[in-house]
Structure formats: structure tokens, C-alpha cells
C-alpha positions, 0 to 999 in steps of 0.5 A, spaced: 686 704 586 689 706 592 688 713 597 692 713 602 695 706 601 688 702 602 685 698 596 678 701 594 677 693 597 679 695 604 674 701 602 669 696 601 670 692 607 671 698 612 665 701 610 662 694 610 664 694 619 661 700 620 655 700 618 655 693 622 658 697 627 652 702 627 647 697 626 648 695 634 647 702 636 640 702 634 634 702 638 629 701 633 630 693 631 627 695 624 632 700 623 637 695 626 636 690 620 635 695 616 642 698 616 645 691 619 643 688 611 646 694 608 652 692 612 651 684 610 650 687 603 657 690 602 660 685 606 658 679 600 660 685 595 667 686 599 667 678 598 667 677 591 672 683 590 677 678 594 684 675 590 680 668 589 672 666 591 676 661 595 679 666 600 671 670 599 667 665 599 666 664 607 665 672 607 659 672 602 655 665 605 656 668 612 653 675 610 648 673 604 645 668 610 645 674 615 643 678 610 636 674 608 635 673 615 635 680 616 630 681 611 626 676 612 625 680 618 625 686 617 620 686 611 616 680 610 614 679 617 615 685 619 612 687 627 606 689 627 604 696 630 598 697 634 593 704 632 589 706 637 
């Protein structure tokens, strides 16, 4: 599939850049990580779209690390907020 000659791949991957890019304007770190693993997330989606495994595989190790780390972070030790 093509509109305006790019690929639904280069789609992913460009929608996968912004959502990197956006997640570095965040003041808030939570959402930082959020919106980063939502980026790390197409980012492994746009490496299994690649011609082989061979040319994707860097993208999806690279991203899935990043992506788990975010997690790890962002969900399972998330920072705790003072109620007083």
C-alpha cells in the first residue's frame, strides 16, 4: 500500500519518530515513558515490517530493551506521590 509514495512501513516508521520525538517535550517523566514506550512500541512493530529480520532485527532489540525499560519504570516502579 502507497499514499503519496510512502510505504504503510515508512508510515509506521515516521509515526514511530514522532512519538520519540514528542515523548522528549514532556515535562511530566511518567508520561515521557509513556508516550516514549508507545514510540519504542511501533518502532519493533516497523522492524518486523522490514524486507528480512536481518535488516529489522537491530530496530526491534534496540526499541523492545528500551521499551521494557520504560516499563519497568514507568508502571512497576512507579515514583511515589506524597498526599499531605
Amino acid at each position: 500500500m502507497e499514499l503519496f509514495g510512502i510505504t504503510g512501513t515508512e508510515y509506521v516508521g515516521y509515526l514511530a519518530s514522532i512519538m520519540v520525538l514528542l515523548s522528549f517535550t514532556m515535562k511530566d517523566v511518567v508520561k515521557l515513558r509513556l508516550v516514549n514506550m508507545i514510540g519504542c512500541f511501533l518502532f519493533v512493530v516497523y522492524g518486523f515490517l522490514m524486507p528480512s529480520l536481518r535488516v529489522g532485527l537491530p530496530v526491534i532489540i534496540a526499541n523492545g530493551a528500551i521499551f521494557l525499560v520504560n516499563f519497568y519504570f514507568a508502571v512497576l516502579k512507579r515514583p511515589k506521590v506524597n498526599v499531605e
